[in-house]
Z-matrix of the N, CA and C atoms (Angstrom, degrees):
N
C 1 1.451
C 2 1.526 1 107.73
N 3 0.908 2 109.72 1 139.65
C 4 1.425 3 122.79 2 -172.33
C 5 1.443 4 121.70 3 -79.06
N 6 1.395 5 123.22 4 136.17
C 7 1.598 6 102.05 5 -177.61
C 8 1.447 7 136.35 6 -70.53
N 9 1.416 8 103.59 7 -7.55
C 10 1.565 9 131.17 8 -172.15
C 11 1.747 10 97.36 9 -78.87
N 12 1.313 11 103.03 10 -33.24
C 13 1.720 12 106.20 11 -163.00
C 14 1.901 13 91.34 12 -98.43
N 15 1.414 14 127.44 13 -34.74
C 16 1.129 15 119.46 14 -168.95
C 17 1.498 16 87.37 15 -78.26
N 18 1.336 17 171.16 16 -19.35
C 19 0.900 18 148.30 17 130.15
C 20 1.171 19 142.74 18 -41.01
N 21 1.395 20 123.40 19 -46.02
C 22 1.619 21 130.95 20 134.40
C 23 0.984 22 135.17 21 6.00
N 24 1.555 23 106.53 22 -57.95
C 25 1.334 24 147.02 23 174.85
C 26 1.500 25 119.85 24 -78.14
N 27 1.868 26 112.60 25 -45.53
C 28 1.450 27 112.46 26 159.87
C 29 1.530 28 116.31 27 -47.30
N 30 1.548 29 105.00 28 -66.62
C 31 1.335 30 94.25 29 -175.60
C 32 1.459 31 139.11 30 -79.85
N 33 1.675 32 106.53 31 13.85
C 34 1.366 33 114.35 32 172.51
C 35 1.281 34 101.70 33 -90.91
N 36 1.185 35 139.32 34 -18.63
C 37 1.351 36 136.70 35 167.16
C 38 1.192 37 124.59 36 -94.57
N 39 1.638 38 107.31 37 -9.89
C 40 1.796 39 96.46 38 157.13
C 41 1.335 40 112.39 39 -87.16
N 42 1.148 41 133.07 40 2.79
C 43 1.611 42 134.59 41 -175.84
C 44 1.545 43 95.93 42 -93.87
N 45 1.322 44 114.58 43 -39.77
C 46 1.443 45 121.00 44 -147.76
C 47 1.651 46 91.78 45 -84.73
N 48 1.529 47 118.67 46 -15.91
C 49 1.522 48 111.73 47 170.63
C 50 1.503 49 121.55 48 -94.57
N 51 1.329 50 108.81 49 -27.29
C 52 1.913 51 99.39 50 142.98
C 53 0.992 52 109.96 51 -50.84
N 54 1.395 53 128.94 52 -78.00
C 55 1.882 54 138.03 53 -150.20
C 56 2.047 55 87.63 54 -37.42
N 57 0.951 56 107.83 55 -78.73
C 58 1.674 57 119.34 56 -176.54
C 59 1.286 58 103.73 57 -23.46
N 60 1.205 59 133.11 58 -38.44
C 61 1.556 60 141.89 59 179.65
C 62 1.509 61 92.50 60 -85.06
N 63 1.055 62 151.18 61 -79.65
C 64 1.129 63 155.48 62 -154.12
C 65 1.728 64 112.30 63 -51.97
N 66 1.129 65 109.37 64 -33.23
C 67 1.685 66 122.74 65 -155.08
C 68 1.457 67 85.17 66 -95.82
N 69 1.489 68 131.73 67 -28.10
C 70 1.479 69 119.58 68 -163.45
C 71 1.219 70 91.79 69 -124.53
N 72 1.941 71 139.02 70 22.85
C 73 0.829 72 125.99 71 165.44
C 74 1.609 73 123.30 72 -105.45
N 75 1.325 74 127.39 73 15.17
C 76 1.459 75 157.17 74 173.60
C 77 1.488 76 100.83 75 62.15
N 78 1.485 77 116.15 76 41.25
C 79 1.561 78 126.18 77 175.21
C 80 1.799 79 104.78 78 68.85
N 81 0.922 80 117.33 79 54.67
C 82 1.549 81 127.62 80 145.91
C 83 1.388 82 133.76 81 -95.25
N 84 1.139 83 106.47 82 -9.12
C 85 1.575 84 130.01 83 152.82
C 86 1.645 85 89.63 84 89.24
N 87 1.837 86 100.75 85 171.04
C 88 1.665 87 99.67 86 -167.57
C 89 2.054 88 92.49 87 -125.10
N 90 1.884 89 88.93 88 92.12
C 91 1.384 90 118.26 89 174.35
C 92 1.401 91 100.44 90 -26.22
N 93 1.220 92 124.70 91 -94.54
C 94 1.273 93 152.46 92 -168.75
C 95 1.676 94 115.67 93 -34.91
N 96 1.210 95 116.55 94 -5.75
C 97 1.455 96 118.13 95 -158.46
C 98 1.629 97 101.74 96 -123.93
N 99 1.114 98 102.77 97 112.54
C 100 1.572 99 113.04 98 -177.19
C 101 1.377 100 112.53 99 71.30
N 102 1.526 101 100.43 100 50.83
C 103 1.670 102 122.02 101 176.94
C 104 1.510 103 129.71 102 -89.87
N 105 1.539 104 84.84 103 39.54
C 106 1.847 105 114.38 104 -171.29
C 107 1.368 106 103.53 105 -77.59
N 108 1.323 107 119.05 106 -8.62
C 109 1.851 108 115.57 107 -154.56
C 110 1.715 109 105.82 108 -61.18
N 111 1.260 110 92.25 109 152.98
C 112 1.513 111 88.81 110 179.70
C 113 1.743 112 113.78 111 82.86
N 114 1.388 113 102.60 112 -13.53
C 115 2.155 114 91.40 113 -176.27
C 116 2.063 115 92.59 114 -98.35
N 117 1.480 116 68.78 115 158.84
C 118 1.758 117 87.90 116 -169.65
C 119 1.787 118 91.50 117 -85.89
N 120 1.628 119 86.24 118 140.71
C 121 1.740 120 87.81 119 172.78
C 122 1.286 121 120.29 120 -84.28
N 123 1.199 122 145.81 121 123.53
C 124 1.559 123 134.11 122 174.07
C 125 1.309 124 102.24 123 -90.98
N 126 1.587 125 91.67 124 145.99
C 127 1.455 126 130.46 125 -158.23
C 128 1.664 127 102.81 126 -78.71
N 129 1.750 128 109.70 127 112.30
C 130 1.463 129 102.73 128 175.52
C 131 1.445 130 131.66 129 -48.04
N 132 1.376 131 128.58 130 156.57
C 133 1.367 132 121.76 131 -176.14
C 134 1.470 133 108.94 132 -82.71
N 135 1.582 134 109.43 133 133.42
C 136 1.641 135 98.57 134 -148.53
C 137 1.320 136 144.12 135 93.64
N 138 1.295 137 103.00 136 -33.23
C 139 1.475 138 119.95 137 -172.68
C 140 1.680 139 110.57 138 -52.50
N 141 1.580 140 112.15 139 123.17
C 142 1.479 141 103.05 140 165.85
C 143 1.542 142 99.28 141 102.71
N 144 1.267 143 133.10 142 -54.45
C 145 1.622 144 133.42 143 172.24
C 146 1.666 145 105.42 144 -81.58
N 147 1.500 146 89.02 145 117.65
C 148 1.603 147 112.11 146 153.58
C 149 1.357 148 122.46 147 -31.97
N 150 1.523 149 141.72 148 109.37
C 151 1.372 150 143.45 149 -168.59
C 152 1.459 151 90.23 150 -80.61
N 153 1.297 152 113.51 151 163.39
C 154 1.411 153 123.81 152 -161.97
C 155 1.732 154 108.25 153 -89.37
N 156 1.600 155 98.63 154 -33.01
C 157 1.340 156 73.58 155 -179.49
C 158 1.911 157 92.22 156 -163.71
N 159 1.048 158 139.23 157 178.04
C 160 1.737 159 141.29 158 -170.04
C 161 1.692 160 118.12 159 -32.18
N 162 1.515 161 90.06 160 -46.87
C 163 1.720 162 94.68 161 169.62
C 164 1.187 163 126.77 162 -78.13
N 165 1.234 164 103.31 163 -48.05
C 166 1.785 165 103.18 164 173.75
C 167 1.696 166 110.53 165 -45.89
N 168 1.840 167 108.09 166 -53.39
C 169 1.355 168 95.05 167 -173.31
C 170 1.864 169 112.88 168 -63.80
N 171 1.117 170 98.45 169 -31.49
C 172 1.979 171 95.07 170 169.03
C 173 1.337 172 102.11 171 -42.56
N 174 1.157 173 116.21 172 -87.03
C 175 1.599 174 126.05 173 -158.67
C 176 1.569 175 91.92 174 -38.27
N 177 1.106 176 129.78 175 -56.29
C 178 1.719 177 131.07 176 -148.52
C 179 2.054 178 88.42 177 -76.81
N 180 1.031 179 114.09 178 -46.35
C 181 1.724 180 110.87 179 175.03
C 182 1.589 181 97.99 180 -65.45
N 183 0.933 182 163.67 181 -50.80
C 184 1.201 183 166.30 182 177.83
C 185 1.753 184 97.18 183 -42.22
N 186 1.390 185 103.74 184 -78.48
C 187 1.617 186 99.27 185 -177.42
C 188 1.249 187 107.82 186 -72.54
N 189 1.550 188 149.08 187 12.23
C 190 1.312 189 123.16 188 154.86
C 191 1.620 190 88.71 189 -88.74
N 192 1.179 191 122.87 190 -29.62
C 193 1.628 192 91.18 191 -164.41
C 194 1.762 193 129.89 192 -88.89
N 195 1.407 194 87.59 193 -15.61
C 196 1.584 195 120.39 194 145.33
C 197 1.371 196 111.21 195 -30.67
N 198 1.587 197 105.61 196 -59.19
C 199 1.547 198 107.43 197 -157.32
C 200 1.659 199 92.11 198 -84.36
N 201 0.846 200 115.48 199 -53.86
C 202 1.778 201 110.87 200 -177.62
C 203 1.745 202 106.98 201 -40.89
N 204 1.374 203 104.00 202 -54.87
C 205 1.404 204 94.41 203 -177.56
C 206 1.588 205 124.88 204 -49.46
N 207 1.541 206 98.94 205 -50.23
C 208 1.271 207 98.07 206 152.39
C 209 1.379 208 157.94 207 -66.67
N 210 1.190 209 122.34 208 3.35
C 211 1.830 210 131.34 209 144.38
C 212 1.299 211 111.77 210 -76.52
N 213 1.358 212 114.21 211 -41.11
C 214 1.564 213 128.88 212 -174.00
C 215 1.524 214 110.91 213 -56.10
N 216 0.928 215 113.91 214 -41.56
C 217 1.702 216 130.80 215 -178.61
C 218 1.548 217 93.77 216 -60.99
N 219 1.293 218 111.13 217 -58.75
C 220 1.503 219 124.30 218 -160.93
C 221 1.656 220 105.35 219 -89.05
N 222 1.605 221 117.93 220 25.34
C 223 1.469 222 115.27 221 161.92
C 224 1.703 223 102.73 222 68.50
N 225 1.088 224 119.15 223 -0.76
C 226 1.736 225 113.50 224 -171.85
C 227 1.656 226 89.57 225 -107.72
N 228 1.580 227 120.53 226 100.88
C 229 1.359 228 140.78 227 161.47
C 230 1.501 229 104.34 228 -49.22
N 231 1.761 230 81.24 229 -87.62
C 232 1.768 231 88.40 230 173.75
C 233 1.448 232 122.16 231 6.41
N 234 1.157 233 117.42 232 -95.75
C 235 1.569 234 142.91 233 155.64
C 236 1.310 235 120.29 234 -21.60
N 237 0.937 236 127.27 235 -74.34
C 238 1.617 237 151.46 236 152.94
C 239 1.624 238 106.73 237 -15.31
N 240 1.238 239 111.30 238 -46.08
C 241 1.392 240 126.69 239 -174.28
C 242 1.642 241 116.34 240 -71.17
N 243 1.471 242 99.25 241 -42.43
C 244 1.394 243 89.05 242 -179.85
C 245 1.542 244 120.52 243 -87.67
N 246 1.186 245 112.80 244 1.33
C 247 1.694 246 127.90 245 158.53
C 248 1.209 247 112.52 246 -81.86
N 249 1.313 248 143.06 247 -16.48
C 250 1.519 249 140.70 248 157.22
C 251 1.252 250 98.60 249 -82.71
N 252 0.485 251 122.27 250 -46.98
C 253 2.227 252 123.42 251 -168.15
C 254 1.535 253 91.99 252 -44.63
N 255 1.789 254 108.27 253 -60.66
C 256 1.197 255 114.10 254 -146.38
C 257 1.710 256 98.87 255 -65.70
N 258 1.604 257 106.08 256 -34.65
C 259 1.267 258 100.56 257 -162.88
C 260 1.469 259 107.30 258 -80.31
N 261 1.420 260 140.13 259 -23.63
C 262 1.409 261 139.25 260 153.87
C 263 1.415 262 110.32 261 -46.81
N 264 0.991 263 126.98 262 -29.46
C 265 1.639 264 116.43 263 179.74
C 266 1.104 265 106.76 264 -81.61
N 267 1.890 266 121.31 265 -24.86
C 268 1.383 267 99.42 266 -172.10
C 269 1.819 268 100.41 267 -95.54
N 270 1.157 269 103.85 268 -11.70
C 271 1.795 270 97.08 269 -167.89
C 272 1.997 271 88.70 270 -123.57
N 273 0.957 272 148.10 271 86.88
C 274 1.291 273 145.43 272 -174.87
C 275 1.737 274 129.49 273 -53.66
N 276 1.722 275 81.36 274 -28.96
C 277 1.392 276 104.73 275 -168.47
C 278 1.667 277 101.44 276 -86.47
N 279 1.272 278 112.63 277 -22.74
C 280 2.163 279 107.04 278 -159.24
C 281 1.412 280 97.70 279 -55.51
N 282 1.360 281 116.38 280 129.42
C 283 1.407 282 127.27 281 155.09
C 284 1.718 283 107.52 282 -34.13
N 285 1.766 284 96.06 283 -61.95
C 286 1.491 285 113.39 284 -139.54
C 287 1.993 286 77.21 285 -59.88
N 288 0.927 287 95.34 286 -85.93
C 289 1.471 288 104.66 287 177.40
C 290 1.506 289 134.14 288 9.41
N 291 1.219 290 84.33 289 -58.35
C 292 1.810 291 107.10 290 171.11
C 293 1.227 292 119.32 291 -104.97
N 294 1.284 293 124.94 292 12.55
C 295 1.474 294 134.15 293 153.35
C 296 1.551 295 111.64 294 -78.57
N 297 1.095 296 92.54 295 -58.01
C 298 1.926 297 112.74 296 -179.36
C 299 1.444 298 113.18 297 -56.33
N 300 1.850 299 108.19 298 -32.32
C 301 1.568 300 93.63 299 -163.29
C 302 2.053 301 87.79 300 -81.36
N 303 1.613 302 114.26 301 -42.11
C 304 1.082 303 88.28 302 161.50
C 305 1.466 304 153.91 303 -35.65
N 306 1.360 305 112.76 304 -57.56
C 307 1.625 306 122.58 305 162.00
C 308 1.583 307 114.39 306 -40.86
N 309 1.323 308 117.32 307 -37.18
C 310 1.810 309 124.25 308 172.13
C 311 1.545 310 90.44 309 -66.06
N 312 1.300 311 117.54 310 -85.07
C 313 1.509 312 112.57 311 -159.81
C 314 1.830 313 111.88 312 -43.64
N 315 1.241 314 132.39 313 -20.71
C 316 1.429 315 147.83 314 169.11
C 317 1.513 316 91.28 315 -66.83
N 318 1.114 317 112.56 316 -69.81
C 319 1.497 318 108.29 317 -166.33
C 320 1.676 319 117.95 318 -58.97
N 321 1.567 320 122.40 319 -28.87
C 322 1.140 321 113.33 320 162.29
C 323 1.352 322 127.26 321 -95.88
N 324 1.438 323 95.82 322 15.95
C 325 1.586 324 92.40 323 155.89
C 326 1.485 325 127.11 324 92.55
N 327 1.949 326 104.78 325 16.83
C 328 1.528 327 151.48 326 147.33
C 329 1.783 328 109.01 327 -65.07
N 330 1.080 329 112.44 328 54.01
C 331 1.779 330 87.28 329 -169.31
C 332 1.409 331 93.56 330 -90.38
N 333 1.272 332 136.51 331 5.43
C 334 1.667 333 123.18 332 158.45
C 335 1.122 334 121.76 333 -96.08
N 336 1.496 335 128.72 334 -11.37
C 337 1.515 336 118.96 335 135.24
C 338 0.905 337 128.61 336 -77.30
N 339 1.263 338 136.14 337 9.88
C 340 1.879 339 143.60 338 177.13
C 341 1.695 340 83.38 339 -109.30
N 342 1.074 341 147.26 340 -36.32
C 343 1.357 342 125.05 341 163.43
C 344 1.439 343 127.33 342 -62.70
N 345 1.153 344 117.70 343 -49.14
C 346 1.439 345 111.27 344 173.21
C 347 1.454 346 116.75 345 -58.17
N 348 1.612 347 116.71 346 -38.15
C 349 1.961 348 111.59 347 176.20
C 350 1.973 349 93.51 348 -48.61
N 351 1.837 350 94.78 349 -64.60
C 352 1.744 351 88.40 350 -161.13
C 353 1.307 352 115.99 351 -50.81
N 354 1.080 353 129.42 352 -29.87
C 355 1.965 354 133.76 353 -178.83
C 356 1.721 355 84.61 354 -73.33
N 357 0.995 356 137.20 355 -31.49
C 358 1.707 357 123.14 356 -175.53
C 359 1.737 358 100.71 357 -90.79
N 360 0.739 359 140.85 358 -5.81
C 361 1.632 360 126.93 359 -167.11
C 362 1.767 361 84.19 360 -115.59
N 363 1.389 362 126.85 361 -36.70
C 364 1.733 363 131.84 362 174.64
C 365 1.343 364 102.06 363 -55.45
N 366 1.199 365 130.51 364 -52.15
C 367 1.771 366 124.96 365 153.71
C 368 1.445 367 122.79 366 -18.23
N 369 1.077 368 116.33 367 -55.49
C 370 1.557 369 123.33 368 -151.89
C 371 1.698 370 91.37 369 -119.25
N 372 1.165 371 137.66 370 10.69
C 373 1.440 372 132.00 371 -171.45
C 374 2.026 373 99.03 372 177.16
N 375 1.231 374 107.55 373 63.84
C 376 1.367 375 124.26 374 170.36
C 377 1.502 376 106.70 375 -48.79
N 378 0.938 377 144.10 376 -25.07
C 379 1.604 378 140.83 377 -159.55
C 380 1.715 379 113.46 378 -134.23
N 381 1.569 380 110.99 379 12.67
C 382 1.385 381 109.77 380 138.86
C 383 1.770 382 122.91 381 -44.70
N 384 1.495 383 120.67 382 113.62
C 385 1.431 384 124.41 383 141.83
C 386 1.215 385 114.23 384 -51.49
N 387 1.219 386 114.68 385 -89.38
C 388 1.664 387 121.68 386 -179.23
C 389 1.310 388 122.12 387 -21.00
N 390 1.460 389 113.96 388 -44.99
C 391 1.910 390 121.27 389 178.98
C 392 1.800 391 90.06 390 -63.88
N 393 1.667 392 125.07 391 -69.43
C 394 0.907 393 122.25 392 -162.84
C 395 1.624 394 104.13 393 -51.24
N 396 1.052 395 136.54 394 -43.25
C 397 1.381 396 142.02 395 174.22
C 398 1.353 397 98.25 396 -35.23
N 399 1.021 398 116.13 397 -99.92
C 400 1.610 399 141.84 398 -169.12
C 401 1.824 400 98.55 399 -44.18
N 402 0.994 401 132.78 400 -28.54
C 403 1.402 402 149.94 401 -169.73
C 404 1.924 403 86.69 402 -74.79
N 405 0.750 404 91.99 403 -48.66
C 406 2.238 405 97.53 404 -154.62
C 407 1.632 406 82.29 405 -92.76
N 408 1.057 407 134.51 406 -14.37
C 409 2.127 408 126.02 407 157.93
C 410 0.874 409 112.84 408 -63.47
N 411 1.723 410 104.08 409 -57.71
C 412 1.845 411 108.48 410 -176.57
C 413 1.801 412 127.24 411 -52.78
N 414 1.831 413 86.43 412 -26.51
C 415 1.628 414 83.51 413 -171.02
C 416 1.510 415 87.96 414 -99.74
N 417 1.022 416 141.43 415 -17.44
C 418 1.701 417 110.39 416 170.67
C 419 1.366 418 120.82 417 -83.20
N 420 1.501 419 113.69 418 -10.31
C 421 1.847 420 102.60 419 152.39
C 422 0.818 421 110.51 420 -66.63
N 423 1.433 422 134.23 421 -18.39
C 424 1.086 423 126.38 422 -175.62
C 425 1.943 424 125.05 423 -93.71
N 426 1.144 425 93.34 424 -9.12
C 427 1.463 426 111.74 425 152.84
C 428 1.407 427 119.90 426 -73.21
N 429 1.615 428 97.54 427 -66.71
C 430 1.635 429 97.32 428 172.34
C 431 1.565 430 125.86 429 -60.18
N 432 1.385 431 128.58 430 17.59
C 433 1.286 432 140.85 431 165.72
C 434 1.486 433 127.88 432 -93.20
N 435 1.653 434 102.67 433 -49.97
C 436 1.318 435 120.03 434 175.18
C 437 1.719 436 119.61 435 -118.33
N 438 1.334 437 107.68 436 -5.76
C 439 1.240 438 109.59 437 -179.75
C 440 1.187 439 135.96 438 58.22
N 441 1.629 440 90.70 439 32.20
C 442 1.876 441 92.39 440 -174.55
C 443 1.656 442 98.68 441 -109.38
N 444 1.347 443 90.02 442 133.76
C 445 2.013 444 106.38 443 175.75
C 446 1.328 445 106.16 444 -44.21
N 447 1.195 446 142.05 445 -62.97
C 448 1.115 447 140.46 446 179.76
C 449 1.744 448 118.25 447 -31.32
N 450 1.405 449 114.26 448 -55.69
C 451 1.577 450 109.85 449 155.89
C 452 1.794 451 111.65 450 -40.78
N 453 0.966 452 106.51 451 -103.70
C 454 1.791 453 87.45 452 176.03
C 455 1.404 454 138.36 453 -38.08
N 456 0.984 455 95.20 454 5.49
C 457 1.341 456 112.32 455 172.43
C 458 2.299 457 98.55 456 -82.53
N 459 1.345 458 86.79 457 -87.59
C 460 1.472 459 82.00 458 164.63
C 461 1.336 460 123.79 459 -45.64
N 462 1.099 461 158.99 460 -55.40
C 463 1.218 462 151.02 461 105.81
C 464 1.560 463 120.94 462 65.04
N 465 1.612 464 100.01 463 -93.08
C 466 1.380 465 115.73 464 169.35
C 467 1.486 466 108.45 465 -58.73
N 468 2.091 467 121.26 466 -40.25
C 469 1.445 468 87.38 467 -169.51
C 470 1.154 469 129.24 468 -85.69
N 471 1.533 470 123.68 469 3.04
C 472 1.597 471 158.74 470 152.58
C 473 1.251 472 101.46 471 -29.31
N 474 1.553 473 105.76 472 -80.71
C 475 1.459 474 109.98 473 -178.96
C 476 1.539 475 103.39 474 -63.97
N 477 1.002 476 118.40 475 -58.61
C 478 1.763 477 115.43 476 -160.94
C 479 1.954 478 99.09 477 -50.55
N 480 1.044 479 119.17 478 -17.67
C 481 1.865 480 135.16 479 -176.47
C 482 1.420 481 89.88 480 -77.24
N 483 1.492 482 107.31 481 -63.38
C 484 1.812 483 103.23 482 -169.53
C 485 1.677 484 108.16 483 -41.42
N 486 1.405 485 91.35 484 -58.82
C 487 1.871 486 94.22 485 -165.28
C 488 1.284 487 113.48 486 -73.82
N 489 1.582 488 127.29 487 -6.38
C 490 1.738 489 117.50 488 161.55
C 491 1.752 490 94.64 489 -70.33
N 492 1.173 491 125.66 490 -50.85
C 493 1.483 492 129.46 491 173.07
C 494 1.696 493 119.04 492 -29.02
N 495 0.982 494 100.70 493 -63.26
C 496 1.773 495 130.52 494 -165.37
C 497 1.460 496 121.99 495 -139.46
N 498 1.615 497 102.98 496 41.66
C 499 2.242 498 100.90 497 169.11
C 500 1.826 499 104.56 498 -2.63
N 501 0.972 500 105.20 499 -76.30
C 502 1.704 501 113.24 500 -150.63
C 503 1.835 502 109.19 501 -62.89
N 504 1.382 503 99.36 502 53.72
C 505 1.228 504 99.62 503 162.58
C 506 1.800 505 147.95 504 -137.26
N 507 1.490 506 120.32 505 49.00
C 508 1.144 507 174.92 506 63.03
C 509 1.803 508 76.33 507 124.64
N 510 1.480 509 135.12 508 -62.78
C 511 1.105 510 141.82 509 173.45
C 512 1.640 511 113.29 510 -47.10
N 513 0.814 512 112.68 511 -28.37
C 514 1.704 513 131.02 512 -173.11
C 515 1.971 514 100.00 513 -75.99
N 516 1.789 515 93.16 514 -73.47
C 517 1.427 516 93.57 515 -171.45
C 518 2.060 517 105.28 516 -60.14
N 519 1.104 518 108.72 517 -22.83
C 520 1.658 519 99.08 518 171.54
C 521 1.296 520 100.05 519 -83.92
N 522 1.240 521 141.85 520 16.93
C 523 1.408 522 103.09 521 158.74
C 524 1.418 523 100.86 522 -107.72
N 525 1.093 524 125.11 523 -20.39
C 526 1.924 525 133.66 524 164.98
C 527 1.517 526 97.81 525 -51.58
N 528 1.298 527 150.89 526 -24.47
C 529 1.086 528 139.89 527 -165.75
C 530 1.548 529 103.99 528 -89.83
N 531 1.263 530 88.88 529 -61.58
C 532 2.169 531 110.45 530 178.91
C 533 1.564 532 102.97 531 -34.13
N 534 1.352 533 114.05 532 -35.77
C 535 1.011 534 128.57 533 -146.09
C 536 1.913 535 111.93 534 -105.40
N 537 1.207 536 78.96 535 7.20
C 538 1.708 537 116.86 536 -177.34
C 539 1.757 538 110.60 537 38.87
N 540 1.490 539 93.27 538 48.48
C 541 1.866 540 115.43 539 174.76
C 542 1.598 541 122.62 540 -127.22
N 543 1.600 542 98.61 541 111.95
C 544 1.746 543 91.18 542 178.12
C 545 1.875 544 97.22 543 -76.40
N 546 1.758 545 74.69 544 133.66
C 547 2.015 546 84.13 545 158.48
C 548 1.233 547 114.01 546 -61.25
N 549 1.240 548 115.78 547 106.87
C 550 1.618 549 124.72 548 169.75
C 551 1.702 550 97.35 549 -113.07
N 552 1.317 551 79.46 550 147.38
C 553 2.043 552 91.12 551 169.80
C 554 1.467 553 96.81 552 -53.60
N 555 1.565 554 101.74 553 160.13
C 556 1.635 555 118.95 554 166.31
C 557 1.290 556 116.01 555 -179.79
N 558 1.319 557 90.19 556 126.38
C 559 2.102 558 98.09 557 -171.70
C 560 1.050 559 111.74 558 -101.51
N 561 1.587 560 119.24 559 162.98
C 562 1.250 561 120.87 560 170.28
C 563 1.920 562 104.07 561 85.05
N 564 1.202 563 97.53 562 21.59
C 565 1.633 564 84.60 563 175.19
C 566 1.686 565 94.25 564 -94.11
């Protein structure tokens, strides 16, 4: 397993343990989660100067994404965020990259800019679970914010997308329930 994907995976399951709070919390939002507010971001090493030439920018995407992983691990978004940022600017294309900086911006509590990355990385990689996962969180904070049906609406077919993707995912079909929706097949989403 790859370390790009075993992270993937970290932070789809640290989102996916807010979302669980969130989905059974009748939109009171999940206080406690990305309770960075107020910390100063430090400035990646590198960050902002042009690397000279293919390697340099590797190494310098490496340690921003290094550094994201590392706040991310440690629940500090905030932080976390500006080490994905940095590393999408230097590599535009990384999945991992722009999955993660999404999952940060979700975690502090952006879930309509963590929707637009996941609808942009669903472009270029249609048959992500995990995006669709994290995709159907973002829009039910985003229900539980403004309360418009249409967020859960997208929502369910996010998740209901994940599990035609990936059945075996037990967190998924409970949030289709919370959400007072049997997973039924459905095409054409």
């Amino acid at each position: 397993m790859s370390q790009s994907f075993q992270t993937k995976q970290f932070l789809c399951k640290s989102v996916v343990l807010c979302s669980i709070a969130i989905v059974g919390m009748a939109g009171t939002g999940c206080s406690n989660f990305g309770g960075d507010k107020g910390v100063t971001v430090t400035r990646v090493e590198g960050a902002g100067t042009e690397p000279v030439d293919a390697q340099e920018r590797q190494r310098r995407f490496k340690s921003a994404y290094d550094y994201g992983i590392k706040f991310a691990r440690q629940k500090r978004y905030a932080e976390a965020l500006a080490g994905f940022e940095e590393a999408v600017r230097l590599q535009p294309n990384s999945v991992p990259a722009q999955f993660n900086l999404a999952a940060c911006y979700e975690g502090i509590g952006d879930p309509l800019k963590a929707i637009g990355i996941y609808n942009r990385i669903l472009r270029v990689q249609p048959n992500d679970a995990d995006c669709y996962h994290n995709l159907g969180t973002s829009y039910m904070k985003m229900h539980h914010l403004d309360r418009s049906p249409q967020w859960k609406k997208l929502a369910v077919q996010a998740w209901q997308r994940s599990l035609d993707l990936r059945p075996d995912q037990p967190q998924v079909r409970e949030f289709l329930a919370r959400a007072n929706t049997k997973p039924v097949r459905q095409s054409g989403f």
